[in-house]
N, C-alpha and C positions, 0 to 999 in steps of 0.2 A: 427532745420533747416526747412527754408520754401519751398514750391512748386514751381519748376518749371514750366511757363505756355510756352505750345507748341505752337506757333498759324499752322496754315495749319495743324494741327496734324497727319491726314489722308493722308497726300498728301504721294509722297515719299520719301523725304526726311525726312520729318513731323515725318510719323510714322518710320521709320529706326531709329530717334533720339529717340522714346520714347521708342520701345522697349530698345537700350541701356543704356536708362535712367535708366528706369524700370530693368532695369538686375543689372545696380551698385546699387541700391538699394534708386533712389531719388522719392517722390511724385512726380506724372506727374499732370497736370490738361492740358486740351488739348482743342484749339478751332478751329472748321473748319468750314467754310459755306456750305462744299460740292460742289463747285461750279464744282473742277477741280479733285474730289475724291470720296470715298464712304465709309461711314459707317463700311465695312465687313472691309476695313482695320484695324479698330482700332481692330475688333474682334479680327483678326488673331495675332494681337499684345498682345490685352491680352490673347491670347491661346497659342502662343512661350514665354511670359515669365511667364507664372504661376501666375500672378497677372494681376489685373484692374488697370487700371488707375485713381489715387483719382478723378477724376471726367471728363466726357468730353461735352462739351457745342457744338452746333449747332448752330453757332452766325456768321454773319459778322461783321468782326472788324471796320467795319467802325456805327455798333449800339453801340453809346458811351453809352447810360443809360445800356444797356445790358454786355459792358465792364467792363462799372465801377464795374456792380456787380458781375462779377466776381472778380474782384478784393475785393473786400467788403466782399465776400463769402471765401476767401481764401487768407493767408499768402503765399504770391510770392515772393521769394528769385532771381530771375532771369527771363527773359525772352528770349525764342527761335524763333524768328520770323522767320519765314517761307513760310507766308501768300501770295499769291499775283496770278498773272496772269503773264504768259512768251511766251504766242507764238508773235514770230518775226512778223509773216506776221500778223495776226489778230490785234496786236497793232499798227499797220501804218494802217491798215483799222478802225481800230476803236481808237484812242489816246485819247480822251476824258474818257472813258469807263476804260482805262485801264491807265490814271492818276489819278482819281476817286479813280479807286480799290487798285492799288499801292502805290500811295503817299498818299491819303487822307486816306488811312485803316492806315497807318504807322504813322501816324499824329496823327489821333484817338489816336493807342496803346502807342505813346510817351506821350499824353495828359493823361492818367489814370497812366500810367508807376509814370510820376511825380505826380499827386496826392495822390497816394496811396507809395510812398517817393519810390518807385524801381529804383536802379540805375545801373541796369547790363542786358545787352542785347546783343545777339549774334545774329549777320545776317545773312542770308546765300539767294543765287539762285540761280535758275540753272545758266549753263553758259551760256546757248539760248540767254540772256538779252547782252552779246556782240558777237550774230551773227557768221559764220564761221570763223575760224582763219585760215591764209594761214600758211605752213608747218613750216616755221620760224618763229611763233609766238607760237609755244607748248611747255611747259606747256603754260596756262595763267597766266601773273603775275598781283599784282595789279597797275600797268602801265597802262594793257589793258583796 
């Protein structure tokens, strides 16, 4: 079985998934730019489960020569994308910056995903990305 790659891996959802990765017993390889995390995250993950993480990269997904090798460096079974930028208000002050980081980091990772033949990806964001919900629209469904 191959590695699972984290991208955000630090962030919090990122590392929540790796440690439970990491506890059922999968390869993590894990990449985050730090932009909107730290480091000590990943520590404390590999210090709650007992193990490192098969390796963890300091990359923005949107460096595709530095993508690829990850992928080139490592049998990827799957991908956990997690990567991105979510504050509401900073992405209407800045939409350039955070279609850039969003869509074109996502683009990157689907452009290596298919070269490197990976064909399974789980998405995930916060729910900031649709704004407050008035009291009859809770839970959120994929409507929203």
């Amino acid at each position: 079985m191959g590695a699972i790659l984290v991208t955000g891996a630090a962030g919090y959802i990122g590392s929540h998934t790796c440690l439970e990765l990491l506890a059922a017993g999968y390869d993590v390889v894990g990449v985050d730019n730090y932009d909107n995390s730290s480091p000590v995250a990943i520590g404390r993950v590999e210090e709650l489960a007992g193990k490192s993480l098969t390796q963890m990269y300091e990359l923005d997904l949107r460096n595709t020569d530095g993508l690829h090798a990850v992928f080139a460096e490592h049998e990827i079974e799957a991908v956990m994308h997690f990567a991105g930028l979510k504050a509401v208000g900073e992405s209407v002050a800045q939409p350039f910056l955070y279609f850039d980081t969003n869509i074109g980091s996502t683009l990157s990772l689907i452009e290596a995903m298919e070269r490197a033949g990976v064909r399974k990806m789980v998405f995930s964001s916060s729910c900031t990305v649709y704004g407050s919900p008035t009291a009859d629209q809770v839970p959120l469904t994929e409507d929203t």
